[in-house]
C-alpha positions in Angstrom: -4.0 -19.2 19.2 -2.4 -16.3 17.6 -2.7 -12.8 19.4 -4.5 -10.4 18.0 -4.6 -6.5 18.7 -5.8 -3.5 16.8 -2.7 -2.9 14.7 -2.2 -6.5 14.0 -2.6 -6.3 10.1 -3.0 -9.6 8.2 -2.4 -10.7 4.3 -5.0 -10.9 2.5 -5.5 -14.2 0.9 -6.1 -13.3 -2.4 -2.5 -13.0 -4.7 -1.3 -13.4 -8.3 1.4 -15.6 -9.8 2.6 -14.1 -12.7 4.5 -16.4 -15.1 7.4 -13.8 -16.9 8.2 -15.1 -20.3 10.3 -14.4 -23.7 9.0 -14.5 -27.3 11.2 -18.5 -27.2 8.9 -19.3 -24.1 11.7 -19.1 -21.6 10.7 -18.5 -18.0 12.2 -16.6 -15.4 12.6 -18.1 -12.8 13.5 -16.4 -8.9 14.8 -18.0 -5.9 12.9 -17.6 -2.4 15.3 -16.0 0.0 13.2 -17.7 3.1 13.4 -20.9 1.6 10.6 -23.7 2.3 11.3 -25.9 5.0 14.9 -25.4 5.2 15.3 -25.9 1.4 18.0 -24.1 -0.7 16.2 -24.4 -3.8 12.7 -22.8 -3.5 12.5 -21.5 -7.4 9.3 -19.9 -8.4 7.6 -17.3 -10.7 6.8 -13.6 -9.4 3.8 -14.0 -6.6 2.0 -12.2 -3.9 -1.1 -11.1 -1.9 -3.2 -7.8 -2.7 -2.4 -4.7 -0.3 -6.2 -4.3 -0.1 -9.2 -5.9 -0.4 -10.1 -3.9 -3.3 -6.9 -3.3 -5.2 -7.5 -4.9 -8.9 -5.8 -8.0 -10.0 -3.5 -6.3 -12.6 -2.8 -3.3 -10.1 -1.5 -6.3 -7.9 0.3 -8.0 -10.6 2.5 -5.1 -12.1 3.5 -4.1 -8.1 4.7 -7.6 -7.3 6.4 -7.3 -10.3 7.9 -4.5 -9.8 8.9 -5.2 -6.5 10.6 -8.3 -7.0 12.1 -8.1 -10.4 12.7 -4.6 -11.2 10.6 -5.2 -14.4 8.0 -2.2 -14.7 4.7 -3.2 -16.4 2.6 -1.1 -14.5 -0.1 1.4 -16.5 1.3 3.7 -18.9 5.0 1.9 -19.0 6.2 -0.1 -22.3 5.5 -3.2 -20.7 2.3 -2.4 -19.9 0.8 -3.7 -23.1 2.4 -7.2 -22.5 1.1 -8.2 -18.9 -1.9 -10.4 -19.6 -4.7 -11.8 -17.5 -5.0 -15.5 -18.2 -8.4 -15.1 -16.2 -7.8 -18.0 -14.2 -8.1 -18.9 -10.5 -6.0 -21.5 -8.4 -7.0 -22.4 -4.9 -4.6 -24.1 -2.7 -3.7 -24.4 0.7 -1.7 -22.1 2.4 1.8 -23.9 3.7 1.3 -24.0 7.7 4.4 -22.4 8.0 3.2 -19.2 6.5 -0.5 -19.4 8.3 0.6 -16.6 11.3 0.9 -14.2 8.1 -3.3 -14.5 7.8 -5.8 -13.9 10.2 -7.4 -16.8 12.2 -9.2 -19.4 10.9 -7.6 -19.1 7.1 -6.5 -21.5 5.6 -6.9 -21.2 1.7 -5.5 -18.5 -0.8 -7.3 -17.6 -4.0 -4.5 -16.9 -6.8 -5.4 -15.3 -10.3 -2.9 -15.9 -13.1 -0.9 -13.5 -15.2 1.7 -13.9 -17.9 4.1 -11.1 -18.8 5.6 -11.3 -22.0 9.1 -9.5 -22.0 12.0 -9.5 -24.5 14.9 -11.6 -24.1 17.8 -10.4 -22.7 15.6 -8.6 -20.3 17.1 -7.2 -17.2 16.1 -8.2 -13.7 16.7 -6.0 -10.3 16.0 -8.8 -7.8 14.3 -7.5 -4.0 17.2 -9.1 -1.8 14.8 -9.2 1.0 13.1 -11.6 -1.2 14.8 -13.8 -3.4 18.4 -14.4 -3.9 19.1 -15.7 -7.2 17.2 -15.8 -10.8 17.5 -18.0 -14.1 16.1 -18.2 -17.4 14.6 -21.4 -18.5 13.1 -23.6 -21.0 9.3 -23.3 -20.2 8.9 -26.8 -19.7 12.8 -26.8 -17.6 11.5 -24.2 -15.4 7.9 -26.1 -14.3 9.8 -29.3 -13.6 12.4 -26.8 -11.7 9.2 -24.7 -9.1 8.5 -26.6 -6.0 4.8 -25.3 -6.0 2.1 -27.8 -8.2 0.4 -24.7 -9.0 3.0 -22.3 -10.6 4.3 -25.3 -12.6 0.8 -25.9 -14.3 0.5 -22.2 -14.7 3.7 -22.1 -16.9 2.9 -25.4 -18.8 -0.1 -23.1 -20.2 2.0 -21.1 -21.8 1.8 -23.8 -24.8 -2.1 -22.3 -24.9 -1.7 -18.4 -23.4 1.6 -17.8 -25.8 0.0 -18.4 -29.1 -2.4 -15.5 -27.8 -0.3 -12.7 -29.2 0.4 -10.3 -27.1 0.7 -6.7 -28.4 4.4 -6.0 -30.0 7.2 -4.4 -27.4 7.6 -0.8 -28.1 10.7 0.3 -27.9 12.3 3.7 -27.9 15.2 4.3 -29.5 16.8 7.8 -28.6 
């Protein structure tokens, strides 16, 4: 039984995966500082849980984003344009290593899926906190490379979400 007092503030289980991809369909990918289980290669797409109940989906997206890549596509930025919502849903099991970080009695997550087109050559600020290492990869490369099911089925749709054109890159020249 887990302890519980007034401060005690849980995550949320609701989060976003979003799958960060160039105009060739190469995926980044980023390496889990925590690992999983004691493994070294824990390689997955950007992800993470609301910060409340009623923050929207894409306000979620372009912060986790942000956070762990360095990448801005939040409103008003020149990514903004190119973070799409897939509007899909995964539901999955939340590892029982990670179950202390959600109240009592949860035991599922709800993830909604995002792509974010970006240009190649792109640069990446990785969170050290969070992950440790980042590659570039083949689409179909970087889903046989994540350890989660769900991330790698989410970037095997980029075969259907890519041909969705997103809106050109602006760019500004000065």
């Amino acid at each position: 039984m887990r302890p519980f007092s007034m401060s005690t503030r849980y995550k949320i289980p609701e989060s976003v995966l979003v799958v960060i991809y160039t105009p060739a369909l190469d995926v980044l990918l980023i390496r889990r500082a925590d690992g999983m289980g004691g493994a070294q290669d824990f390689w997955q797409s950007v992800t993470g849980s609301k910060d409340t109940q009623d923050e929207p989906w894409a306000v979620t997206a372009a912060r986790e984003v942000m956070e762990e890549t360095g990448i801005d596509c939040s409103a008003g930025s020149l990514n903004a344009d190119a973070l799409q919502d897939w509007h899909l849903e995964n539901v999955y099991s939340i590892y029982p290593r990670w179950l202390h970080r959600y109240a009592p009695g949860v035991t599922h997550n709800r993830e909604h899926l995002f792509g974010l087109r970006v240009q190649a050559g792109c640069a990446v600020r990785l969170n050290p906190r969070e992950h440790t290492d980042y590659q570039w990869l083949p689409h179909r490369m970087a889903a046989e490379r994540c350890f989660s099911p769900s991330n790698a089925e989410a970037i095997l749709l980029l075969d259907r979400f890519a041909l969705q054109e997103a809106p050109p890159h602006r760019e500004i020249v000065l």
